[in-house]
DRENNUKOL-100322 format. One record per atom (N, C-alpha, C): x, y, z; residue in three letters; residue number from 1; atom name. Coordinates in Angstrom, 1 decimal, always signed. Each point is the difference from the previous one (the first is absolute). Layout:
BEGIN
     xx     yy     zz res   n atom
      X      Y      Z ala NUM   CA
...
***
This chain:
BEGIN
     xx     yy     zz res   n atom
  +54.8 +110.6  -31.5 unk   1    N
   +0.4   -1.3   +0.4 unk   1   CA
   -1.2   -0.8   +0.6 unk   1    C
   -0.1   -1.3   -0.5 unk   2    N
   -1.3   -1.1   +0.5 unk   2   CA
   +0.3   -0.5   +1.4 unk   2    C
   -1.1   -0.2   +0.4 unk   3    N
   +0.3   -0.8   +1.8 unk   3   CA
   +1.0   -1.3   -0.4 unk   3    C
   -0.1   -0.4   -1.1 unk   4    N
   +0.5   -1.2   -0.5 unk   4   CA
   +1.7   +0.4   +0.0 unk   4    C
   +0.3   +1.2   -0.7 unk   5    N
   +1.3   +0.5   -0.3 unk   5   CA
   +0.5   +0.1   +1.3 unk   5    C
   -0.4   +1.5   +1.2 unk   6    N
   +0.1   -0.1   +1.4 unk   6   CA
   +0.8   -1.3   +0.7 unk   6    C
   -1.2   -1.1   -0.3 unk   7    N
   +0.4   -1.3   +0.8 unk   7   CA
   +1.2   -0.3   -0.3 unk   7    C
   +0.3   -0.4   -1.0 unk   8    N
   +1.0   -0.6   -1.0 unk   8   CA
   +1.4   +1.0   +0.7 unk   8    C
   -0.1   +1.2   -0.4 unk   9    N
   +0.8   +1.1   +0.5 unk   9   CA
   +0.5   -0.1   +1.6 unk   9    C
   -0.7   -0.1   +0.8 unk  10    N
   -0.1   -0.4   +1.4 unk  10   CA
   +0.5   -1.3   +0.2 unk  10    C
   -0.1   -1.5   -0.9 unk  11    N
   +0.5   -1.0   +0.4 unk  11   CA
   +1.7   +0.3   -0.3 unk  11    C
   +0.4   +0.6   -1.4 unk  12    N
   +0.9   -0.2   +0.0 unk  12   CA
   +0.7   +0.8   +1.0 unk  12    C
   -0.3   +1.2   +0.5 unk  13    N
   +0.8   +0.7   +0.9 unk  13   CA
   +0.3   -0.8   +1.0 unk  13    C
   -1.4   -0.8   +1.3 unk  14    N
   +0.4   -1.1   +1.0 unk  14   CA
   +0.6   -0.8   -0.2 unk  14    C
   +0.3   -0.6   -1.5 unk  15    N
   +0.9   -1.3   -0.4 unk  15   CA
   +1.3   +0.4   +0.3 unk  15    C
   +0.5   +1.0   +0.1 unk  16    N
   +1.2   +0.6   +0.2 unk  16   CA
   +0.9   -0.7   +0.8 unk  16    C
   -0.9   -0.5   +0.9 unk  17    N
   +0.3   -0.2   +1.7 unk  17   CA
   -0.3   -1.4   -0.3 unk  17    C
   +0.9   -1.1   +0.3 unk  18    N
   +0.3   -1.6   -0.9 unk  18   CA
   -0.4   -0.3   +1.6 unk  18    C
   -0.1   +0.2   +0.9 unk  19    N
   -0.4   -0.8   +1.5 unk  19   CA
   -1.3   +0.3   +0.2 unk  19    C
   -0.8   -0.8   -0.3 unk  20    N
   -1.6   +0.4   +0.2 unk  20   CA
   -0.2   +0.2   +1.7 unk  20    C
   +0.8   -0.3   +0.7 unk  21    N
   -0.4   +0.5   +1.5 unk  21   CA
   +0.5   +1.7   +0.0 unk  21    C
   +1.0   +0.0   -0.9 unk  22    N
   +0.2   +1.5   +0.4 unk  22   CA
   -1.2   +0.7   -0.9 unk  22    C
   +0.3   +0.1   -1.2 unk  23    N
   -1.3   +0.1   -0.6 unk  23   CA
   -1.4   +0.6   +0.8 unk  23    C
   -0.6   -1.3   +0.6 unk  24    N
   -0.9   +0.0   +0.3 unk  24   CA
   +0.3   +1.5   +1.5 unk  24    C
   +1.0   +0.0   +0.7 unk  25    N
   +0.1   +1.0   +1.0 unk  25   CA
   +0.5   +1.0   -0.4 unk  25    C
   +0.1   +0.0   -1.0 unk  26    N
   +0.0   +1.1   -1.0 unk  26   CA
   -1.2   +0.8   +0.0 unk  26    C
   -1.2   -0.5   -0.7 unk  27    N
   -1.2   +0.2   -0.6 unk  27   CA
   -1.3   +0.6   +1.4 unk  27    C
   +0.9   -0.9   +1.2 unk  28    N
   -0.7   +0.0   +1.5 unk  28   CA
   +0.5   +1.8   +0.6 unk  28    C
   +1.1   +0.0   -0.4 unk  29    N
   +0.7   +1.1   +0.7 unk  29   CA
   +0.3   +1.5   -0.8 unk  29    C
   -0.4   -0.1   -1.4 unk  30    N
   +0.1   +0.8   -0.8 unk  30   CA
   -0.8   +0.3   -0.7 unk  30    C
   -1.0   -0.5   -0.5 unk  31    N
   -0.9   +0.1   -0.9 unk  31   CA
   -1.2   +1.1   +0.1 unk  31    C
   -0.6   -0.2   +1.5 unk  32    N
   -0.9   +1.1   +0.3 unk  32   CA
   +0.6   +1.1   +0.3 unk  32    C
   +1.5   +0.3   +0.0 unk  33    N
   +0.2   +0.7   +0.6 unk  33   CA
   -0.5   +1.8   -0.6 unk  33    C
   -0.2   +0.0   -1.5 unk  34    N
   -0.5   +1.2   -0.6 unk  34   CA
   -0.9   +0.1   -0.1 unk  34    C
   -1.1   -1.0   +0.8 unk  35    N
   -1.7   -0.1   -0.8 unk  35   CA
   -0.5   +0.9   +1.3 unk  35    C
   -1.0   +0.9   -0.6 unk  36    N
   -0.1   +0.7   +1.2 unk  36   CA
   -1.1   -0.5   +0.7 unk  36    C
   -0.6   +0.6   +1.3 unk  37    N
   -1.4   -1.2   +0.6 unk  37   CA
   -1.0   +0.3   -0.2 unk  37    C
   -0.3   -0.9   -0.2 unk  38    N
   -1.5   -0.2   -0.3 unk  38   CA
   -0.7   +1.7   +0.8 unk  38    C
   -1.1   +0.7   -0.7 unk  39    N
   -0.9   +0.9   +0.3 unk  39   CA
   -0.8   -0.5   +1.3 unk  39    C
   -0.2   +0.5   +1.1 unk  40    N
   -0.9   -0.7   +1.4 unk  40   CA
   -1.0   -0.2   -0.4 unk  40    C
   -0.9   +1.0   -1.2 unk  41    N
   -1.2   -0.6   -0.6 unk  41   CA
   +0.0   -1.0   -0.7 unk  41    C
   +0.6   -0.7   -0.7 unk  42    N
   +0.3   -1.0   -0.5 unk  42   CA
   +0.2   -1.3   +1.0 unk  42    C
   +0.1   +0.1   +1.2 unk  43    N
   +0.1   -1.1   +0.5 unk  43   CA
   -1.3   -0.4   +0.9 unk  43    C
   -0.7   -0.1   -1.2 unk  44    N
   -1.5   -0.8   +0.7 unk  44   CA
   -0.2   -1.0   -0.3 unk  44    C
   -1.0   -0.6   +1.0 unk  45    N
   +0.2   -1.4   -0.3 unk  45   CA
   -0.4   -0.7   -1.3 unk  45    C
   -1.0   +0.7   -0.8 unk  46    N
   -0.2   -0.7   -1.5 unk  46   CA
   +1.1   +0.4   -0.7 unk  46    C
   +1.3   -0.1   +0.2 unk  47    N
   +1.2   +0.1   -0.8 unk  47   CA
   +1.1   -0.5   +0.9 unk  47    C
   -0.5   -1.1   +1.0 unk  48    N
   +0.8   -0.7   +0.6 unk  48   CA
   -0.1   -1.8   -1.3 unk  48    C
   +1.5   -0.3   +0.0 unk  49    N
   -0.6   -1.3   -0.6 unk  49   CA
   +0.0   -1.2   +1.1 unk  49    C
   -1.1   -0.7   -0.3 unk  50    N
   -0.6   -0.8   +1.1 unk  50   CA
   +1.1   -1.1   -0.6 unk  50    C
   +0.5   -0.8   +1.3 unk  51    N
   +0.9   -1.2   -0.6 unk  51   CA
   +1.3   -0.1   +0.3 unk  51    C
   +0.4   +1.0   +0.8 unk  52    N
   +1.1   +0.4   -0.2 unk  52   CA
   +0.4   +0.0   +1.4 unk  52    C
   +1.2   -0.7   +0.8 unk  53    N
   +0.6   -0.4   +1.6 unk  53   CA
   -0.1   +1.7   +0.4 unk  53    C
   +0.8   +1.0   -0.4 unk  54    N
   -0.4   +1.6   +0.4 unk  54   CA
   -0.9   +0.3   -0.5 unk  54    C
   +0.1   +2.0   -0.2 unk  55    N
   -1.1   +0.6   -0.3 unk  55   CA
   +0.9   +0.0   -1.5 unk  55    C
   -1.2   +0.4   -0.8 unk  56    N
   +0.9   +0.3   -1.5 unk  56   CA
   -0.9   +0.8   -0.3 unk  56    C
   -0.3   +0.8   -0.7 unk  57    N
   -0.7   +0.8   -0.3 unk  57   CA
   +0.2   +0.4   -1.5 unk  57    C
   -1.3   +0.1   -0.7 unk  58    N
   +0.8   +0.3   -1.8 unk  58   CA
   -1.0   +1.1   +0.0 unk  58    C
   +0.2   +1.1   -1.1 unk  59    N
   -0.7   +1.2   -0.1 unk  59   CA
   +0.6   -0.4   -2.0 unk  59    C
   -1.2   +0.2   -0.4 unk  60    N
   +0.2   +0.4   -2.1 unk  60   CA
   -0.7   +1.4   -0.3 unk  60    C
   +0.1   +0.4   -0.6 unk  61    N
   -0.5   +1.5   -0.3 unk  61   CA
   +0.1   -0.2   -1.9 unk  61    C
   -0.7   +0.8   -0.5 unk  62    N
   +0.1   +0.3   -1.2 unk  62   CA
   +0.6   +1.3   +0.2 unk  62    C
   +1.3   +0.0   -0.8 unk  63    N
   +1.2   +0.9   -0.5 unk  63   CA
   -0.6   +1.2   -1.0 unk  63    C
   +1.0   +0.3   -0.4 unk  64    N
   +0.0   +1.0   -1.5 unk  64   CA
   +0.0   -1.2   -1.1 unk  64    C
   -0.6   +0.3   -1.1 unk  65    N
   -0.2   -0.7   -1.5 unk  65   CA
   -0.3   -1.2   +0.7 unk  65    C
   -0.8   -0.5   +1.3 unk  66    N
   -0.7   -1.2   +0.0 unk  66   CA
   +1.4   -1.4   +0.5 unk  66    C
   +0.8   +0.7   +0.8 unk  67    N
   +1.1   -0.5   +0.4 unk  67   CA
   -0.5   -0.6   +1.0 unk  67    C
   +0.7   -0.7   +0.8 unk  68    N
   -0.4   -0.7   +1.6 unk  68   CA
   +1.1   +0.7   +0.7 unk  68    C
   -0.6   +0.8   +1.5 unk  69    N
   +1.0   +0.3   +0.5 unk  69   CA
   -0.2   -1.0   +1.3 unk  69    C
   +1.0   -1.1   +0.4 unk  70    N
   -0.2   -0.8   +0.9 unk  70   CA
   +1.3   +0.1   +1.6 unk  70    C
   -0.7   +0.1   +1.1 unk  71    N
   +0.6   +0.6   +0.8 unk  71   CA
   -0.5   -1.5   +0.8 unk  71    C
   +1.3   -0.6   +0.8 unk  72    N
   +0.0   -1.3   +0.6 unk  72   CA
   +0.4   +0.4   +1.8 unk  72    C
   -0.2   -0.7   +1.1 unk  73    N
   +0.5   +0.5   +1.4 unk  73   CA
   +0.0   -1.5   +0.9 unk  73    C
   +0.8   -0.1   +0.6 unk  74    N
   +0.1   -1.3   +0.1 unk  74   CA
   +0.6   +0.3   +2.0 unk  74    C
   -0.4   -0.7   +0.6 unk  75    N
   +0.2   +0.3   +1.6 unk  75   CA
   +1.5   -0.8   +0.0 unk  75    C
   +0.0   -1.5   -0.8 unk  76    N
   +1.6   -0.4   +0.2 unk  76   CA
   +0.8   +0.5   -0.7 unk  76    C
   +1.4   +0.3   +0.4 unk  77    N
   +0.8   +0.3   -1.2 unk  77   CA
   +0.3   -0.9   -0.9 unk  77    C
   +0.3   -1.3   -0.4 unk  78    N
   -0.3   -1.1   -1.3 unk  78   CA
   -0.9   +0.6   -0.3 unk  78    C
   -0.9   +0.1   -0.2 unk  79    N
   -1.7   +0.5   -0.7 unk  79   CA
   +0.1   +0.7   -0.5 unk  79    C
   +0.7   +1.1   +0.6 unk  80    N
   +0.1   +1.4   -0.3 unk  80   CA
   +1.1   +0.3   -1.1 unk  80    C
   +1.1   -0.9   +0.1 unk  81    N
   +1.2   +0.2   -1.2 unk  81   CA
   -1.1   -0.9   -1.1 unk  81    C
   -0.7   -0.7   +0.0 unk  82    N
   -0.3   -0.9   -1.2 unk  82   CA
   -1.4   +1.1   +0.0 unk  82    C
   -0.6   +0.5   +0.3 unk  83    N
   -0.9   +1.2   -0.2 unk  83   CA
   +0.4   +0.8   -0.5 unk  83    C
   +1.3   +0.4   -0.1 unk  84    N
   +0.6   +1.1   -0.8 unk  84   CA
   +0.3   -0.5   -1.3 unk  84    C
   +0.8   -1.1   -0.2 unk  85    N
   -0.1   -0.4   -1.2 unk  85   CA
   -1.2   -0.2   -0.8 unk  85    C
   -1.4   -0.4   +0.1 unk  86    N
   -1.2   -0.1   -0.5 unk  86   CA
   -0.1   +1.3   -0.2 unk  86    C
   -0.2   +1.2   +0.6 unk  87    N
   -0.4   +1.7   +0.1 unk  87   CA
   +1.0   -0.2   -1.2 unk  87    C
   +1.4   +0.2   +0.0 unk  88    N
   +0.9   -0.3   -1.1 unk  88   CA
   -0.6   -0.3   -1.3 unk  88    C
   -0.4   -1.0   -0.1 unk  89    N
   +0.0   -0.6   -1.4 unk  89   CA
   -1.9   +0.6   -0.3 unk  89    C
   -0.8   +0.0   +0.8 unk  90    N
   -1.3   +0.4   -0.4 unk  90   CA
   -0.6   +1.6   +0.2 unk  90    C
   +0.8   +0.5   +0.3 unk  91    N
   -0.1   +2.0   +0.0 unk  91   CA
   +0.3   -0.2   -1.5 unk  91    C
   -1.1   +0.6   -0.2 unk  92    N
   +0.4   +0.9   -1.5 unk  92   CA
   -0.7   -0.9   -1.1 unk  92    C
   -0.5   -0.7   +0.8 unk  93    N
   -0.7   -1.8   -1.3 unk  93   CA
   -1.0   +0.4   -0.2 unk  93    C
   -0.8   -0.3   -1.3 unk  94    N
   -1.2   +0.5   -0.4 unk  94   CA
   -0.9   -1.5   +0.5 unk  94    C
   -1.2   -0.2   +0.8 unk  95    N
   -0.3   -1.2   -0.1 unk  95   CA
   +0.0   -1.5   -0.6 unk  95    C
   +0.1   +0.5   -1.2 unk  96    N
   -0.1   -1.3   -0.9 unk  96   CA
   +1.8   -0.7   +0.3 unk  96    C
   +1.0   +1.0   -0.3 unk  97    N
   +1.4   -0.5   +0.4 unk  97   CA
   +0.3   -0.9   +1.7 unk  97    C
   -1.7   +0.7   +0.8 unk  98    N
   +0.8   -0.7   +1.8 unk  98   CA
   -0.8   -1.3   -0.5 unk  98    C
   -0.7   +0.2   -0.6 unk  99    N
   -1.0   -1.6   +0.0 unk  99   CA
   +1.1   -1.1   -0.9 unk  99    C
   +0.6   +0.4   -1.5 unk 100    N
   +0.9   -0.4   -0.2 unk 100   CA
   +1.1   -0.7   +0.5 unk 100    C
   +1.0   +1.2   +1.0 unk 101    N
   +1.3   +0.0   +0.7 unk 101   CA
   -0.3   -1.2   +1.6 unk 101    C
   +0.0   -1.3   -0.3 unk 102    N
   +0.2   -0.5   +1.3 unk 102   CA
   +1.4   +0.2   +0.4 unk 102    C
   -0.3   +0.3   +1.5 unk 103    N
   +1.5   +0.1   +1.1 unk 103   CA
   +0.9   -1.2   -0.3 unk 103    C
   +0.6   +0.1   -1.3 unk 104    N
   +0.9   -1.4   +0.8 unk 104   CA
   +1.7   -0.1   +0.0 unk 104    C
   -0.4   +1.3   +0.5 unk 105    N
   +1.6   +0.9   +0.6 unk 105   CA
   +0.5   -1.0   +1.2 unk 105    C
   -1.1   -0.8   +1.0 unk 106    N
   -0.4   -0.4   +0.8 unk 106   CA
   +1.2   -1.1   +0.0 unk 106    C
   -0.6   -1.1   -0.7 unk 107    N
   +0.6   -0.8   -0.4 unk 107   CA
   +1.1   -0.1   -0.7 unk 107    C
   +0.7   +0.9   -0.9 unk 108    N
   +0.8   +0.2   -0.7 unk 108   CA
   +1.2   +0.7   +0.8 unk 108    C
   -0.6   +0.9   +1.4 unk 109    N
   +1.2   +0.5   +0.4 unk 109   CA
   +0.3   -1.4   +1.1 unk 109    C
   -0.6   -0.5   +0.3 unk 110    N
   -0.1   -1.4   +1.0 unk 110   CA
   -0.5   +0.6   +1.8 unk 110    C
   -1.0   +1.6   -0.6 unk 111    N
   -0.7   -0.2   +1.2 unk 111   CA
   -0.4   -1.1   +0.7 unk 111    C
   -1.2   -0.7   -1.2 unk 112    N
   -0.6   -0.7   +0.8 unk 112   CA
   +0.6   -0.7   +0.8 unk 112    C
   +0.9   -0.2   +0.2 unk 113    N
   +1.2   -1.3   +0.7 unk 113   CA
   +0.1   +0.5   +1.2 unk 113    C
   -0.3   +1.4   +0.4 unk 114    N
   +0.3   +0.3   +1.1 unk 114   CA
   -1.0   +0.2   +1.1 unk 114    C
   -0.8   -0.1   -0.6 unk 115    N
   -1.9   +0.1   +0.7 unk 115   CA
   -0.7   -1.2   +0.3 unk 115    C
   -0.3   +0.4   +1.4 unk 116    N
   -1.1   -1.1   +0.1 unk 116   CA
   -1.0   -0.4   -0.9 unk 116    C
   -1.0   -1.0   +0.2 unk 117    N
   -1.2   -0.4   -0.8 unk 117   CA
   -1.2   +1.0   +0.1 unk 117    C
   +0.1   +0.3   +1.3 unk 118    N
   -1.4   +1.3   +0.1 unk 118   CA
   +0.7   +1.3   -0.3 unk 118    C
   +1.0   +0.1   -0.4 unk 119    N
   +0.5   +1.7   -0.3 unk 119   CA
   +0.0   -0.3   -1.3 unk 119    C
   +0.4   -1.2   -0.6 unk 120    N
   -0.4   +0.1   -1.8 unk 120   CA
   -1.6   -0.4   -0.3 unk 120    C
   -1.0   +0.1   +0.6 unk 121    N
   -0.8   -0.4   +0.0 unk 121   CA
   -0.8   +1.5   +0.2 unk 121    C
   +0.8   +0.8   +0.9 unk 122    N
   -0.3   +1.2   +0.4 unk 122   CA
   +0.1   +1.5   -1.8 unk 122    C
   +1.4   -0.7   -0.8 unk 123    N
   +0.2   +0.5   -0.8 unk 123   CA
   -0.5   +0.2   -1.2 unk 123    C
   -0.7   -2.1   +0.0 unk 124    N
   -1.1   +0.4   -1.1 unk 124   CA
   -1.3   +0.3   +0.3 unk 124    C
   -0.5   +0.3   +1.5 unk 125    N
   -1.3   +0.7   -0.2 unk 125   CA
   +0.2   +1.8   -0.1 unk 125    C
   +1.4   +0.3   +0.0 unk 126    N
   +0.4   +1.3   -0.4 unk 126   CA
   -0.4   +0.2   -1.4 unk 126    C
   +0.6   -1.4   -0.7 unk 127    N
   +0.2   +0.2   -1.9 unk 127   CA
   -1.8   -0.5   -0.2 unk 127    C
   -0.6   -0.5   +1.0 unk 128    N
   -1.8   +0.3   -0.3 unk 128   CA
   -0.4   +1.4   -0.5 unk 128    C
   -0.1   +0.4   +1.4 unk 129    N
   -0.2   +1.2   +0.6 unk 129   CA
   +0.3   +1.2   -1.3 unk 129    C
   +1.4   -0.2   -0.6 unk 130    N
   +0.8   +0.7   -0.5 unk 130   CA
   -1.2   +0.0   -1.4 unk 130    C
   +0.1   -1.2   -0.6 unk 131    N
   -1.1   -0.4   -1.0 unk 131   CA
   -1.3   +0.8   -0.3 unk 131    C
   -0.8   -0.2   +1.4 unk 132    N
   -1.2   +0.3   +0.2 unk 132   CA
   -0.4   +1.4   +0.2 unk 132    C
   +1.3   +0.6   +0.3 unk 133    N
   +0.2   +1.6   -0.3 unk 133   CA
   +0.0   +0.2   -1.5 unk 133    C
   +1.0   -0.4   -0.6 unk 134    N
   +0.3   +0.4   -1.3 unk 134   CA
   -1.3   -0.3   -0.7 unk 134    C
   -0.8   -0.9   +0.2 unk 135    N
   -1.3   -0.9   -1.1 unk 135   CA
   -0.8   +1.4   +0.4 unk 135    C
   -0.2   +0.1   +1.3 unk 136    N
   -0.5   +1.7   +0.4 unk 136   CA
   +0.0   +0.9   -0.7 unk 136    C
   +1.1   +0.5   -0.4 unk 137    N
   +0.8   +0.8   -0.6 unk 137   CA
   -0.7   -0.2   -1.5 unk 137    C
   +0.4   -0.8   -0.6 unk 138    N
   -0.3   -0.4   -1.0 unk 138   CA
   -1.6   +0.4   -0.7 unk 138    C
   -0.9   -0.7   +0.9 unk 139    N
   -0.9   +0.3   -0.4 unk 139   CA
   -0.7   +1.4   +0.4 unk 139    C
   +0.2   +0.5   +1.1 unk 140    N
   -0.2   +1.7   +0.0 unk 140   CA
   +0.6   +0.6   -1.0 unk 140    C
   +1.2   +0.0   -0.8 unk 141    N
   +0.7   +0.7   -1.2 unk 141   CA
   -1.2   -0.2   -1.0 unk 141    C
   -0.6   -1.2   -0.4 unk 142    N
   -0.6   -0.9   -0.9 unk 142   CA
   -1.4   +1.1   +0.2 unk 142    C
   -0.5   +0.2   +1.2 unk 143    N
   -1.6   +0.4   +0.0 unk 143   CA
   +0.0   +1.4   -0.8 unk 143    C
***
């Protein structure tokens, strides 16, 4: 299954739920709840993403067969349910698919509606971040 498929898969399950405020406290209250935390080595500061009102933290790893294994940690819980969903759809993505796959679960589930300006602001220097790992990725496979 493509990060693309994932997403797709994932929107329809939150569509379930026709009240985007429940929805969204849905996603807040449930979503990290399986992701496990972040490794304490992992939480240094060059895998903090700068930009962001909390701490966020992203860690990418090259997987088996050249997969991305992406592990997200987020100090607010909003962050943290919408950090789960990204780990969600980009574990298991081969770089070329995360560069592909923009988040626009975002919009489509009607997060963004529920976020301030510097918290979605905070999200796309996550989907940078997220980028600039994978192009990483990419070209280390490549050498």
């Amino acid at each position: 299954m493509t990060a693309s498929d994932r997403q797709n898969l994932l929107v329809e399950e939150y569509l379930l739920i026709e009240d985007p405020r429940e929805r969204f406290q849905l996603i807040v209250e449930t979503a990290a709840a399986g992701m496990p935390p972040l490794p304490e080595e992992e939480r240094r500061d060059e895998n903090l993403v700068p930009g962001c009102v909390s701490r966020v933290w992203l860690s990418v790893r090259r997987g088996e067969g050249g997969a991305l294994e992406v592990d997200i940690e987020s100090e607010s819980p909003a962050l943290s349910g919408i950090a789960a969903l990204f780990r969600r759809i980009y574990t298991g993505a081969r770089p070329e698919e995360v560069l592909a796959t923009e988040p626009d679960f975002v919009e489509r589930l009607g997060i963004d509606r529920h976020l301030t300006p510097t918290r979605l602001r905070g999200l796309r220097r996550l989907r940078e971040r997220l980028v600039e790992q994978a192009t990483a990725a990419r070209k280390e496979a490549a050498a």
